[in-house]
VMD Tcl script that draws the C-alpha trace (Angstrom):
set ca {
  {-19.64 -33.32 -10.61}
  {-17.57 -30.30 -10.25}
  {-17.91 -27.13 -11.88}
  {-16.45 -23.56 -12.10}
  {-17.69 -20.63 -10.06}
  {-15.89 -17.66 -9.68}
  {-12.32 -16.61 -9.53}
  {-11.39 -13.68 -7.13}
  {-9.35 -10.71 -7.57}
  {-8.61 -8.22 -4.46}
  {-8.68 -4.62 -5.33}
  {-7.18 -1.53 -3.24}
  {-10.04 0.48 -4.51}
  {-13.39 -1.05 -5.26}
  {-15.19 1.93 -7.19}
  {-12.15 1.81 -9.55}
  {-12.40 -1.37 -10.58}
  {-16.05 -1.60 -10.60}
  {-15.65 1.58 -12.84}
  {-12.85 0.12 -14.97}
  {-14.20 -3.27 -15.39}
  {-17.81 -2.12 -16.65}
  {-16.24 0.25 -19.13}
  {-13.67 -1.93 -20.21}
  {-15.32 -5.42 -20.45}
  {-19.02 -4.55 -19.88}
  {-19.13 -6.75 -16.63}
  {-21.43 -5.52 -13.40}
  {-22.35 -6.30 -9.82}
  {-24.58 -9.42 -9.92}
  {-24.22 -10.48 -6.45}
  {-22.77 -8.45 -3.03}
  {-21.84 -9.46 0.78}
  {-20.35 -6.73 3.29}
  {-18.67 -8.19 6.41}
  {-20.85 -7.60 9.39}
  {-18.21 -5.60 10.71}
  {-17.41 -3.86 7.72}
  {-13.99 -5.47 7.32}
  {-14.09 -6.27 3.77}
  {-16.58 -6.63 0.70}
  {-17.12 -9.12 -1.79}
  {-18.51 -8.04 -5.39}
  {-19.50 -10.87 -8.02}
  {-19.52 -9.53 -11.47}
  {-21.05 -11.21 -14.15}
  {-21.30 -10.98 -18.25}
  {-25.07 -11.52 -18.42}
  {-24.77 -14.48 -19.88}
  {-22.90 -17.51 -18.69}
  {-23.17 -18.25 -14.74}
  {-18.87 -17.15 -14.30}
  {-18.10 -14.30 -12.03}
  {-15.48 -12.68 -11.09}
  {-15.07 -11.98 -7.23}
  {-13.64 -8.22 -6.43}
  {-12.52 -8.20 -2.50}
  {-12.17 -5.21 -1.17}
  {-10.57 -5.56 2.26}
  {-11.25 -1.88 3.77}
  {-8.18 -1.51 5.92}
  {-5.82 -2.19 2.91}
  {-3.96 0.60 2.24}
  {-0.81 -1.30 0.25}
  {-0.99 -2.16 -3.51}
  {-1.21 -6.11 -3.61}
  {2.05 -7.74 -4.73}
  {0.81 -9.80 -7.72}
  {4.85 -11.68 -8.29}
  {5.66 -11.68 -11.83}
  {1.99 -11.78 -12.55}
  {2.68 -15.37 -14.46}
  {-1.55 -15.67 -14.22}
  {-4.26 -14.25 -16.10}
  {-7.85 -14.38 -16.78}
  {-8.94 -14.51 -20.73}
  {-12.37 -13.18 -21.79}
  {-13.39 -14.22 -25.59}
  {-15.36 -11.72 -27.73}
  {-16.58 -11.62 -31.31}
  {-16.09 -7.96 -31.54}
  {-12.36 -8.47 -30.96}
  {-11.94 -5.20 -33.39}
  {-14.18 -2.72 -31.59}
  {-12.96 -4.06 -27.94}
  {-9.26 -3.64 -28.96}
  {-9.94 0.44 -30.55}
  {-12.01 0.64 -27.08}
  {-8.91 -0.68 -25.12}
  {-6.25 1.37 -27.17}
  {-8.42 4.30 -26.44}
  {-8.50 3.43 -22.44}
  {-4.79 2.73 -23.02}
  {-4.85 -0.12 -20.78}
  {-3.48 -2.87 -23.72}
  {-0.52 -4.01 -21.67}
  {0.77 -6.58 -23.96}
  {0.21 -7.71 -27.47}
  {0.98 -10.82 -29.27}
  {-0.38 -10.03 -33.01}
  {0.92 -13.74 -34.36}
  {-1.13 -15.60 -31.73}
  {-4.04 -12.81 -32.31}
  {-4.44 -11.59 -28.99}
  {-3.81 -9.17 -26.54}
  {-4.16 -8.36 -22.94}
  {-5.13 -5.70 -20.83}
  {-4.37 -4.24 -17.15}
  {-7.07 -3.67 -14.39}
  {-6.04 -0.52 -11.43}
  {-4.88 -3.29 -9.49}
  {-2.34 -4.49 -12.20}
  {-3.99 -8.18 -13.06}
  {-3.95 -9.28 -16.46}
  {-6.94 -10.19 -18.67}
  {-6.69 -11.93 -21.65}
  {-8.69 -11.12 -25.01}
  {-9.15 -13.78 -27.27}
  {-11.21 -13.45 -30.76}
  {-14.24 -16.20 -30.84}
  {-13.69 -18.33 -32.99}
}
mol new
graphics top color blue
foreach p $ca { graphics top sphere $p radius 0.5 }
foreach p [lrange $ca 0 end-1] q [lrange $ca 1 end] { graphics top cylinder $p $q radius 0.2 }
display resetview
């Protein structure tokens, strides 16, 4: 049997995201490795309450934004307080793109990926 684990993002700058991803979608640190030599870092970040995280590398000589394409990929996140996440969001001003007839929109993280939010249903 095979089942889902994480999905990674790489970030230019790790306190940023950790920052913008906790304020934004309430995720945190569950998990952490640090190369030996110090060459990169992984962060898991979790919900609380399913077992999905979301890997942040942070690759410590980077210095150059990461070229995402035309970002044709995204990760969704579902919530039933669709209402108070998308005031929070328009607040933050990072709603990137909004599609009102499907009933969702998505949001931006510092390094430019896309994250879907989809009402529960």
């Amino acid at each position: 049997m095979i089942t889902f684990n994480h999905f990674n993002f790489n970030v230019l700058d790790l306190e940023k995201s950790l920052k913008f991803y906790k304020e934004a979608l309430g995720l945190f640190p569950v998990r952490e490795k640090t190369a030996a030599d110090g060459s990169f870092r992984l962060v898991y970040l979790g919900d609380g309450k399913t077992d999905f995280t979301l890997e942040l590398t942070y690759l410590t000589d980077r210095t150059e934004p990461y070229n995402l394409g035309e970002c044709e990929f995204h990760l969704a996140f579902h919530t039933d307080e669709y209402e108070a996440c998308y005031k929070k969001h328009k607040e933050m001003g990072v709603i990137c793109f909004e599609n009102p007839g499907m009933g969702i929109y998505f949001i931006s993280d510092p390094d430019g990926y896309w994250l879907e939010i989809v009402p529960a249903k």
